[in-house]
C-alpha positions in Angstrom: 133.7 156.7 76.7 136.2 154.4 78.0 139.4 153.8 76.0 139.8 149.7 75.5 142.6 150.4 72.8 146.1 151.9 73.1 149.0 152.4 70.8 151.8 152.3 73.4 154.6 153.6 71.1 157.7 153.2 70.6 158.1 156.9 69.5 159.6 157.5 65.9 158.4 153.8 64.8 155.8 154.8 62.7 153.3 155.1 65.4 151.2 158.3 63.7 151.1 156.9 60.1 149.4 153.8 61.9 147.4 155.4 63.8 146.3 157.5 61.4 145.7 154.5 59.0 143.2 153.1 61.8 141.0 156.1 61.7 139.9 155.2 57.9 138.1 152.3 60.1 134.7 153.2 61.6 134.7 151.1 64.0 137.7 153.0 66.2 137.0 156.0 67.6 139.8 158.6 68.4 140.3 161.5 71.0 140.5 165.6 70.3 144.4 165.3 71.0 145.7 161.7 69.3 148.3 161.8 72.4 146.7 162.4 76.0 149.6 160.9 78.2 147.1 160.1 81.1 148.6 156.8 82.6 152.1 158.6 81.9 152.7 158.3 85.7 156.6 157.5 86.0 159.9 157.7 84.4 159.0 159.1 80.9 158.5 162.4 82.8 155.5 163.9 81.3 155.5 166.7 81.3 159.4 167.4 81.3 161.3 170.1 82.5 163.5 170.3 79.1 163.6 172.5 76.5 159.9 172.8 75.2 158.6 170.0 76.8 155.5 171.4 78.7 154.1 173.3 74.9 154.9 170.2 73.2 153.6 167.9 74.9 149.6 167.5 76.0 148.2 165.7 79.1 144.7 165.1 79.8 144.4 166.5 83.2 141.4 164.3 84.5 139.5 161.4 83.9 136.4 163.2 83.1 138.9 165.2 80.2 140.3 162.0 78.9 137.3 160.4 78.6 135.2 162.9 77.3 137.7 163.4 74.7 136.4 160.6 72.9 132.8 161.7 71.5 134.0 165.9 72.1 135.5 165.3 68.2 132.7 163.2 66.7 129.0 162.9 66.4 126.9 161.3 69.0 126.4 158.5 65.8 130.0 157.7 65.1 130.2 157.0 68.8 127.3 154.4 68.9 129.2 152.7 65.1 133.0 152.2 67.5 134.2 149.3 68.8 137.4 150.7 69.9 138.6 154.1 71.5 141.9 154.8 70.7 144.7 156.2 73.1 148.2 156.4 71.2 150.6 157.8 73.6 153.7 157.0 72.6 155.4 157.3 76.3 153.1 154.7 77.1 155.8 151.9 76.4 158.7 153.4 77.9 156.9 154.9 81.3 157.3 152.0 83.7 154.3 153.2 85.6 151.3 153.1 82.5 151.5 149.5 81.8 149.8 148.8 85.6 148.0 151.8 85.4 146.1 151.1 81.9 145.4 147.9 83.4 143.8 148.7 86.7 141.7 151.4 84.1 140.9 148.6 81.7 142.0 144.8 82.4 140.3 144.2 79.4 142.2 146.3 76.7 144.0 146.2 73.6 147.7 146.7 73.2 149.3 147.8 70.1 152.9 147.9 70.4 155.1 149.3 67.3 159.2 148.8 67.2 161.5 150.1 65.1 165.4 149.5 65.4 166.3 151.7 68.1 169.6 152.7 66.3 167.1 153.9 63.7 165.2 155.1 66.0 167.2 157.5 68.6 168.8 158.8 65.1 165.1 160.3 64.1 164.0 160.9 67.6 167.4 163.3 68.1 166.4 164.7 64.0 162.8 165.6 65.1 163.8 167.3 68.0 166.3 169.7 66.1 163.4 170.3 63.3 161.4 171.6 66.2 164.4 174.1 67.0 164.4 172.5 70.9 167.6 170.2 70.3 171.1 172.1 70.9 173.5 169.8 70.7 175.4 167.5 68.4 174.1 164.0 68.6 177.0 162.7 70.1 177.0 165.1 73.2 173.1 164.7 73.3 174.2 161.1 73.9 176.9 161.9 76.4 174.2 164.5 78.4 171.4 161.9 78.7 172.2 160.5 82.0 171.9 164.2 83.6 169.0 165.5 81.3 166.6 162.5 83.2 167.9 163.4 86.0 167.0 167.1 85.9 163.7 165.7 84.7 163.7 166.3 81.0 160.8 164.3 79.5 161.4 160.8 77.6 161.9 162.4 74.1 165.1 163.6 75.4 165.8 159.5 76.3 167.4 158.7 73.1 169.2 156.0 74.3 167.0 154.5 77.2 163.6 154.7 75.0 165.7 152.2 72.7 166.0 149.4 75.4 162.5 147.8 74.7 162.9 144.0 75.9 161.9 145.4 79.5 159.1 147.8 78.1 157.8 144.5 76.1 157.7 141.9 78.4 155.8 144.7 81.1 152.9 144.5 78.5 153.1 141.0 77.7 152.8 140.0 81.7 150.4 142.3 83.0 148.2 142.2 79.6 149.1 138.7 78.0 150.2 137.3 74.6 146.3 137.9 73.6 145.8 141.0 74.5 149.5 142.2 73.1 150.3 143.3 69.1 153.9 143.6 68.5 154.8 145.5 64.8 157.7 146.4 63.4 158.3 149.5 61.2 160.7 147.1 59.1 157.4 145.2 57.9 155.2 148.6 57.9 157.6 150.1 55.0 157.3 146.6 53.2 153.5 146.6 52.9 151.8 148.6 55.4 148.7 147.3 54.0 149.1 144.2 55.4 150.5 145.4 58.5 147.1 147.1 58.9 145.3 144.6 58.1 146.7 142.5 60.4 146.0 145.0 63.0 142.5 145.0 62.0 142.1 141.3 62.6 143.8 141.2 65.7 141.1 143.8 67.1 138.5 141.4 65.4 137.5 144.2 63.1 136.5 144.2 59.5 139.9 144.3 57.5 138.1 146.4 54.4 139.2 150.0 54.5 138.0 152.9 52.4 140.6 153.1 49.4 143.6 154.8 49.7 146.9 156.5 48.2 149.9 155.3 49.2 150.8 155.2 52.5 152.0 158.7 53.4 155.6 159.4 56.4 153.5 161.0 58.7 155.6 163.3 61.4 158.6 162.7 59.6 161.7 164.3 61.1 163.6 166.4 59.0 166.6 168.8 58.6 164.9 172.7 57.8 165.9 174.3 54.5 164.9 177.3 56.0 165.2 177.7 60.0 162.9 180.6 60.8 159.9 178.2 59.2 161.1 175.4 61.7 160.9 178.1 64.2 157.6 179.3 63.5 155.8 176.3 62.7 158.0 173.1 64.3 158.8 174.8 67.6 156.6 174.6 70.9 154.9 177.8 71.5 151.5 179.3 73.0 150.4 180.4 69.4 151.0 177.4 67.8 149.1 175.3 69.9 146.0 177.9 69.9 146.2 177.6 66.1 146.2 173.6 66.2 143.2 173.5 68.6 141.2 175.7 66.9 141.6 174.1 63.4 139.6 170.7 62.9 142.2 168.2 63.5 142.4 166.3 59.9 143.1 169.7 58.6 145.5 170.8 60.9 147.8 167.4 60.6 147.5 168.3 57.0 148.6 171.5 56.8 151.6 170.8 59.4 152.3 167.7 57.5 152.7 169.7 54.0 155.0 172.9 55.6 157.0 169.8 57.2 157.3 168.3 54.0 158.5 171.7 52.3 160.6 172.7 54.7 162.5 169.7 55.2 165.9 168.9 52.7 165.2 166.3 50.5 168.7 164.6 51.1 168.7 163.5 54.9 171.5 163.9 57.3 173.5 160.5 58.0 174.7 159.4 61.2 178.4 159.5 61.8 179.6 155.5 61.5 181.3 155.9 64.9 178.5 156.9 66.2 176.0 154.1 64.7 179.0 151.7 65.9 178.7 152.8 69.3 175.2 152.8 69.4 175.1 149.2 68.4 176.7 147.8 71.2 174.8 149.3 73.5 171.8 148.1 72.3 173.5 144.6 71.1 172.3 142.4 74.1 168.5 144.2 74.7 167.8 143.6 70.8 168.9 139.9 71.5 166.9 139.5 74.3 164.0 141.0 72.4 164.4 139.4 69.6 164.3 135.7 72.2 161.3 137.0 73.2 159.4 137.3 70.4 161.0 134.8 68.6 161.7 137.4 66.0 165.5 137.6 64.0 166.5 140.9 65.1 170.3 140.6 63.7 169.9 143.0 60.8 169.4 145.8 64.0 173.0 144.7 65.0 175.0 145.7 61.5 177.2 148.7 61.2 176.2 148.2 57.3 172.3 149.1 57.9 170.9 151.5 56.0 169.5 154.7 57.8 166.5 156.0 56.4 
């Protein structure tokens, strides 16, 4: 099947708990491996040479893979009942390459593009990378290594700072696909009512906004500091085993067994960002969030407070 929807990212904005909203619809249709990275062509360096990065991260190695993924996890009827099949690959936004690439695939395709402040959002992207025992350093020299981790080709989840700069990333959609073809949500609204959020998804794709009731919206993939290491290690970390283990398990299991260790393992009280840090952060972001937030006519200054609260 050919994929005419895509959830571009940005990573740690809330991405999975939408996506996995979306699959209560019939009428979208998603692959074996929710992120198959196959238009992940350019900087976002999939797969990395960092720590972990080729176990952690999945690519579909041929078009025949990528799109047979799409009926391989269903029935031959649930394919016939979709209107959409969903790619969310969250490198998608940031690789520089994909946006062209999805197009010349599909001129004709959805974009679902999902922001969070990228303050916010390099904080939980540097968290989830410790859970998963593949992050070494103190967020601060993590910062200060960036430039020479792309270089040596470390993959984009190691691009705290440069995943964050999303005016550019935007307006590549926006001009290749066009304001019609383009959703823009923020994770700010999401946390608000992420009913609505859907919902508005839903109508954007033209699809029937009634979905199958539900609890409350669960943190899906939330990152996390371990209470207890060696079950980071075992069950966070990239490794041979753990993959084998996901991929033999059906998938809506799988997510919710990970999803329930992650949940126990993690502290309830969650590590803050050093001021200094946020403050520093903030002004290198400063002039892309205003840019953004001219672009999409959107007030953006809460992003730009030293006072925000992290969660």
């Amino acid at each position: 099947m050919k994929a005419n929807l895509f959830i571009v990212g940005s990573a740690k904005s809330g991405t999975t708990s939408l996506f996995y909203e979306l699959m209560a619809s019939q009428e979208i249709r998603v692959p074996d491996h929710k992120e198959q990275n196959f238009f992940s062509k350019g900087c976002a360096n999939v797969p990395g040479n960092g720590p972990g990065d080729k176990l952690a991260t999945y690519v579909a190695a041929s078009l025949e893979a990528y799109e047979s993924s799409f009926t391989e996890s269903g029935s031959d009827d649930q394919s016939k009942q979709a209107h959409y099949y969903c790619d969310a690959s969250v490198a998608y936004l940031y690789d520089d390459q994909a946006p062209a690439l999805i197009h010349a695939y599909n001129p004709d395709a959805r974009i679902i593009i999902m922001l969070r402040n990228p303050v916010d959002r390099a904080w939980s992207h540097y968290r989830h990378l410790k859970r998963d025992c593949r992050e070494k350093e103190t967020f601060d020299h993590a910062l200060d290594k960036e430039l020479q981790r792309m270089q040596d080709g470390w993959e984009f989840s190691w691009h705290y700072v440069q995943m964050g700069m999303y005016s550019q990333q935007v307006q590549r959609y926006l001009q290749i696909f066009g304001h019609q073809q383009v959703k823009v949500v923020f994770l700010d609204d999401y946390r608000v009512d992420s009913l609505k959020v859907v919902q508005d998804v839903l109508r954007f794709l033209e699809l029937d906004i009634t979905l199958p009731k539900r609890e409350k919206s669960q943190h899906h993939n939330a990152s996390g500091e371990a209470r207890w290491p060696l079950v980071s290690y075992i069950f966070n970390r990239p490794s041979r085993l753990r993959n084998f283990v996901r991929d033999i398990l059906p998938r809506p299991f799988a997510h919710a067994v990970m999803e329930r260790i992650r949940s126990f393992n993690n502290k309830p009280v969650k590590p803050k960002m050093m001021p200094e840090t946020r403050s520093r952060l903030i002004e290198i972001f400063k002039e892309d969030i205003q840019q953004l937030g001219k672009m999409l006519q959107r007030d953006l200054s809460h992003w730009i407070q030293d006072d925000h609260s992290q969660r």
